[in-house]
N, C-alpha and C positions, 0 to 999 in steps of 0.2 A: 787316385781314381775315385774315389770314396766320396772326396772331399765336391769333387765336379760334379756328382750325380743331382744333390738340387738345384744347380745351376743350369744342366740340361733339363731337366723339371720345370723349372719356370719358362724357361725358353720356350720348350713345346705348346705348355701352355697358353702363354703368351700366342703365340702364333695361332695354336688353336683358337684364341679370341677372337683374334685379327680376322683370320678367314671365315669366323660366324659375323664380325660386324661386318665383313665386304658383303655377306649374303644377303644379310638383314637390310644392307642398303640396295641391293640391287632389285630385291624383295618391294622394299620401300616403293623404288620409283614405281612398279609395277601397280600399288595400290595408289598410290599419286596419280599414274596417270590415267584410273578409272576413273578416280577423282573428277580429275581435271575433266574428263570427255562429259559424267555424268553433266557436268556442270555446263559446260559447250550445248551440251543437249537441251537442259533446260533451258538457258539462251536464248538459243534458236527458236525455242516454243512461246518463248517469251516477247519474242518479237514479229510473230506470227511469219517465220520464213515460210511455214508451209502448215496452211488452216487443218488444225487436227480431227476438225468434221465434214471437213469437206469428203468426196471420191478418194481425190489422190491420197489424203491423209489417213485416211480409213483402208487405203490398200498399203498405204508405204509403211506404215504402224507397226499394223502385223506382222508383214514381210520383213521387217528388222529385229527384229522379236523373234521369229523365225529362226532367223538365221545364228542372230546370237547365240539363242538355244542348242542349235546344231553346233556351233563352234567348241563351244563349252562341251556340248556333248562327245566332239570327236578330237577334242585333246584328253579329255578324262581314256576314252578309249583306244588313243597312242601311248598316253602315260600308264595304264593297266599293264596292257602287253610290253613296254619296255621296261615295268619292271622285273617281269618274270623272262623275258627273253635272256639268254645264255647263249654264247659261241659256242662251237663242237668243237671240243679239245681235240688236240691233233693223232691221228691214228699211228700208228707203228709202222714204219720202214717194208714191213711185210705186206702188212693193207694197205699202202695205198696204191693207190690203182696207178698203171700206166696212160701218161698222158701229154698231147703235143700243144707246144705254148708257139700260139699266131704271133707275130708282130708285123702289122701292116704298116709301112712307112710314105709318105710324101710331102720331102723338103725339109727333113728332118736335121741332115747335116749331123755332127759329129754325138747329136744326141740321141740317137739311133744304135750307136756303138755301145755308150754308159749303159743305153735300158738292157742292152742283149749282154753285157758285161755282170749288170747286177742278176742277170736271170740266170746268169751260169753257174753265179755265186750263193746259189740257192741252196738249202739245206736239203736237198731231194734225193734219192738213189740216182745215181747219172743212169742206170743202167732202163730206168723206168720213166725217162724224161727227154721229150727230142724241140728241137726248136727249128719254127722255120719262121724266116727273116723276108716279106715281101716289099719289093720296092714298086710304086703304081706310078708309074711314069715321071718319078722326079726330074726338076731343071734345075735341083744343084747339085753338089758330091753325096748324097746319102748313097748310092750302090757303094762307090768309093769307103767309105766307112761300113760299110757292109760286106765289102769283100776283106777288109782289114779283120772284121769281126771272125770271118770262115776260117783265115789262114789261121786265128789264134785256136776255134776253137774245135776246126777239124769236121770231124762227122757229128759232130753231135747238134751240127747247124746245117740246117738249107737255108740257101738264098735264092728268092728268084725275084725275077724284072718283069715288071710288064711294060710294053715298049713306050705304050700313051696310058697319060689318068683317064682309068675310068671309075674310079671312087671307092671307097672305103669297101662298101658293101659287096664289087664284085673282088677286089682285092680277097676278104675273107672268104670269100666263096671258092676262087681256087684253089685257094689252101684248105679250103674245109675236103674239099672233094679229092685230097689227097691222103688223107687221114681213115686211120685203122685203129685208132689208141681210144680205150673206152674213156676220157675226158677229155675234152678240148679247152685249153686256157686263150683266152685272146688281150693282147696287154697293150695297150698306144705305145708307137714310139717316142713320147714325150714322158716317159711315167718309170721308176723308179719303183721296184719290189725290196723289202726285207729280206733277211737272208730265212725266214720260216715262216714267208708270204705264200707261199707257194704248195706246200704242205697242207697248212691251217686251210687255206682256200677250199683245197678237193676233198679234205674229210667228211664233210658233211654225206658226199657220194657214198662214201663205207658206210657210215651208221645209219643212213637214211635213203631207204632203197624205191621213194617214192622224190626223192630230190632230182629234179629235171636242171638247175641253173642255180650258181652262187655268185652273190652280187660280192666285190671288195669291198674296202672302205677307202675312200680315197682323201687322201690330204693333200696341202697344198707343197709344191715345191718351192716356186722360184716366190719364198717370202720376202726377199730383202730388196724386190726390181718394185716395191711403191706400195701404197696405201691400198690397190683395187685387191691384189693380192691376199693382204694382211685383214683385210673385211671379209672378203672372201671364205677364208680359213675357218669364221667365225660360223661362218654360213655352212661350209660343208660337213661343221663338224654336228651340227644340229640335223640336219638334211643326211646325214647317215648315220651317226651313233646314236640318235635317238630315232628318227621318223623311219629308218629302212630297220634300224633295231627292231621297233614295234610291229613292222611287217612281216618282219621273217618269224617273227613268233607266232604269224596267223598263215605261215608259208606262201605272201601273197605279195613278195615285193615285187613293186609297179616295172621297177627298169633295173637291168644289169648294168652297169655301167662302162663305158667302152672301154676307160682306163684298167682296169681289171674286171675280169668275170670269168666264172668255168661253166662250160654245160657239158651232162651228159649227152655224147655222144649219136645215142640209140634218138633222143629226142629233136637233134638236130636235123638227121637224117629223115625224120619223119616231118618234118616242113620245111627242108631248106632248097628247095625247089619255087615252093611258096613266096617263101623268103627273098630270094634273088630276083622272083620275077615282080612284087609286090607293086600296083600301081593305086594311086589315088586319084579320082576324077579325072581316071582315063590314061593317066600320066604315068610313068614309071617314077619309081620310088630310089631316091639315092640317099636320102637323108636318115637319123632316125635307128639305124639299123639294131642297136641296140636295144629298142625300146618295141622293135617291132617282133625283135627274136624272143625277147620275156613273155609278150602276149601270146606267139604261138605256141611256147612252151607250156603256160598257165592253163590256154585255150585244153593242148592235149591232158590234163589232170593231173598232171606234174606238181609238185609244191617248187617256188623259188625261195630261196634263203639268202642270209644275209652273214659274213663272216664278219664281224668286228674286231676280230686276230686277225685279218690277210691284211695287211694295211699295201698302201701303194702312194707312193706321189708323187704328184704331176704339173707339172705346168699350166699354168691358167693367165689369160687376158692380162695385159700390165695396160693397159689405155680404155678408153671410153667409147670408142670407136670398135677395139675388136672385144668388148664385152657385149655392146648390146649386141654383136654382129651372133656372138654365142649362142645368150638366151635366144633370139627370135629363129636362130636355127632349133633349139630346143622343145621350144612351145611350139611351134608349125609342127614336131614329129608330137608333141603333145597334143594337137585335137586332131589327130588322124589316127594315131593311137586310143585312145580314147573313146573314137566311133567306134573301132575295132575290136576292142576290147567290151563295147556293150553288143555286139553281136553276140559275146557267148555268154557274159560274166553272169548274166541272170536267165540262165540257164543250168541242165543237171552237166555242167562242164568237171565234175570231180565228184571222189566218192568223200571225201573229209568236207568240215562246216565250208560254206561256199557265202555266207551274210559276210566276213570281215571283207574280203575280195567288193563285195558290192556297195560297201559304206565308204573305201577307199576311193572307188570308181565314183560314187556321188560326191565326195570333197572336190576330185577333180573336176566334174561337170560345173557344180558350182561357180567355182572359178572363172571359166568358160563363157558359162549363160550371162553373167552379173559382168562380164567383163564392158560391154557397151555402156549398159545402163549406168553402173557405178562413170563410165567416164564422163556419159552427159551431164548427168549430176552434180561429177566433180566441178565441170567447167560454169555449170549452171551459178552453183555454190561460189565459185572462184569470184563470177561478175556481180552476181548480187551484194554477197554478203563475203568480201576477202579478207578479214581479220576475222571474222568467226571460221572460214574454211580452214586457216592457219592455224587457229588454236585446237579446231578438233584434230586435222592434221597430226599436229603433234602430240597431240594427249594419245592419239590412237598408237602412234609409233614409240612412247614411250610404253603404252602397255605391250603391244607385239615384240617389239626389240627386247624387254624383259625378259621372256621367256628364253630365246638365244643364249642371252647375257647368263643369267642364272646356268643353264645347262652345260656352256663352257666354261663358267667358272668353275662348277661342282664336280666337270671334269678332270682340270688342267690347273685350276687353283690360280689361273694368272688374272688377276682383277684387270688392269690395264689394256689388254687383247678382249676380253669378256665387253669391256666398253664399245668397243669398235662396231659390235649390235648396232648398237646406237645409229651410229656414224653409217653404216652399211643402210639400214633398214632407212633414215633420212633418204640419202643418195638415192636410193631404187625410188621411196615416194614420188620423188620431186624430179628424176630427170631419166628413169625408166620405166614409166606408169604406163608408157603406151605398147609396151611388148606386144602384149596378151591381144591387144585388140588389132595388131597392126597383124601378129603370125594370125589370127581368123582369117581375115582377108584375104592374107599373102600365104592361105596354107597350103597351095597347091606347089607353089615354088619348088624347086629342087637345090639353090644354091648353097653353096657349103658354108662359102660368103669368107671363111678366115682360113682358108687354104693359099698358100703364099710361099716364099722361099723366103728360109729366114735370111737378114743380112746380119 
């Protein structure tokens, strides 16, 4: 045994190299492609695409300068709060509270069964845990596999049907409006808990008695159905273990996410009237629900948090078609939300710091306002000057995709996945630039748009 210890010595070591040079290189391209952009830049100036004393150059100057500033300034201020953010260790069998887990299903099929199978498989007191199982007008076997699930698993499951879809939103609603249990969990039937997802999730409620909503963390299921998937992965794992991480340390995460979330009870009760009847530009509101139930929670002076121990995963887009159909349902409950949320957010809406709350809400306007202009621009840049738009293109995307890449490696240690940044952050430039501008437009919409029967 003795004899094998320097030989596991150098090993570790060794490895330990290996995964400082993957960093160092992934590090690398991130200073490569300011590089490269700085240089795209002067270029540009070099070939007067746009006279830097003219008006426009004296407005466009600044305003990117601007913005830069801001960027920098509000990743230094996601990076702060993620590193001092910590999960809420799980409370004890005795604390935790009583609470009923939603699962709203339509056209689910036999994967409706597995989510209510792993929620029973939970590490929970049964005696402090109920589940109700709703079907919203499915046209295939989802009640069918739903009433499989009751016989197995008795009383400790409701199922109910509603006869026609009428969408997610009212689905939750009459299941909320049956509920007496101080937590409400709401899980998609496409989504997959841990056996101590469930637990981790509602502790925050015991230690934190100003805790209105806890967001999961959700990862990808169906990794092995293609590349959209596996990019994906890359994406959510940045978009929650760091950006909702940073949030929850300011108790001010933007959105619960439908695949898992808990709210207190008393909070939901207090706008879910609101809630259900919610209308935009006249219109009643089907979309979104998730994001509109955080904002009313926030609105009331609630903190939301984020568990990076409740994990969940779920199923996401395998084609091109029902990905963008995703995002542009996302972004539409994005700048509706968003108004929403500047109705209170700068305002006395809470007694604790209320600035992280409205520097998050200005990232997201950002976005928003620049969404037009960045496209004219693009298009503008495309026809004049097309090998200079390519090359800053890509300089920009090898700096942004760094950041990704870097954060899932130094989580997961897998170089190869960490790359996929890359490949993801491309794909979105280049053939789903126009989300953002298309959900403004089309924000009134109500379509669910990837509601279907699976075959």
């Amino acid at each position: 045994m003795k004899k094998n210890t320097p030989s596991l010595f150098k090993k570790a070591k060794l490895k330990n190299y290996f995964n400082s040079l993957l960093s160092y290189g992934l590090l690398s391209a991130l200073i490569l492609g300011a590089i490269f952009l700085g240089n795209a830049i002067y270029q540009g100036k070099e070939i007067g695409f746009v006279d830097m004393s003219s008006a426009l150059g004296k407005f466009l100057v600044p305003l990117a300068y601007l913005l830069l500033a801001f960027k920098i300034f509000f990743f230094l201020f996601l990076l702060r709060a993620y590193k001092m953010y910590r999960p809420v260790a799980t409370v004890s069998d005795n604390e935790l509270p009583h609470c009923t887990v939603i699962i709203p299903a339509f056209n689910e099929g036999e994967q409706v069964y597995k989510t209510l199978l792993s929620l029973q498989n939970s590490n929970y007191p049964a005696h402090k845990i109920s589940l109700i199982a709703i079907d919203d007008g499915s046209s295939d076997d989802t009640w069918w596999w739903m009433q499989k699930a009751k016989v197995l698993m008795k009383d400790s499951l409701i199922i109910l049907q509603q006869k026609e879809n009428k969408g997610k939103r009212e689905a939750l609603y009459r299941a909320f409006m049956d509920i007496s249990t101080e937590v409400v969990v709401t899980v998609d039937s496409d989504s997959l808990v841990e056996k101590n997802t469930l637990r981790n999730l509602v502790s925050p409620f015991v230690t934190h008695k100003n805790c209105g909503a806890v967001a999961g963390n959700v990862k990808v299921l169906n990794l092995d159905e293609g590349i959209i998937p596996r990019m994906l992965n890359v994406s959510f794992t940045f978009s929650f273990e760091f950006i909702r991480s940073a949030q929850s340390f300011y108790g001010s995460v933007l959105c619960t996410p439908g695949a898992l979330s808990a709210y207190r009870k008393k909070a939901v009760d207090q706008c879910l009237e609101q809630w259900v009847n919610q209308t935009f530009l006249g219109k009643r509101t089907q979309i979104g629900e998730d994001r509109a139930m955080t904002n009313m929670i926030l609105k009331q002076g609630y903190d939301v948090n984020f568990q990076a121990n409740a994990n969940v995963i779920t199923e996401i887009p395998i084609s091109y078609n029902q990905l963008r159909k995703m995002f542009t349902r996302w972004e539409r409950s994005n700048v509706r939300e968003n108004i929403m949320m500047t109705k209170f957010a700068f305002g006395n809406f809470r007694r604790s710091q209320k600035w992280p709350s409205r520097i998050l809400l200005v990232n997201q306007w950002i976005k928003i306002i620049f969404a037009y202009p960045a496209l004219v621009l693009m298009l503008v840049f495309l026809f004049l000057k097309p090998a200079l738009f390519i090359y800053i293109s890509l300089s920009s995307i090898l700096i942004f995709a760094s950041i990704p890449a870097l954060f899932f490696y130094y989580r997961y240690r897998n170089f190869n996945q960490s790359l996929l940044s890359y490949s993801y952050s491309t794909f979105y430039a280049f053939s789903l630039f126009w989300i953002t501008p298309y959900a403004i437009l089309t924000a009134r919409n109500n379509g669910w748009l990837t509601r279907a029967p699976k075959v």
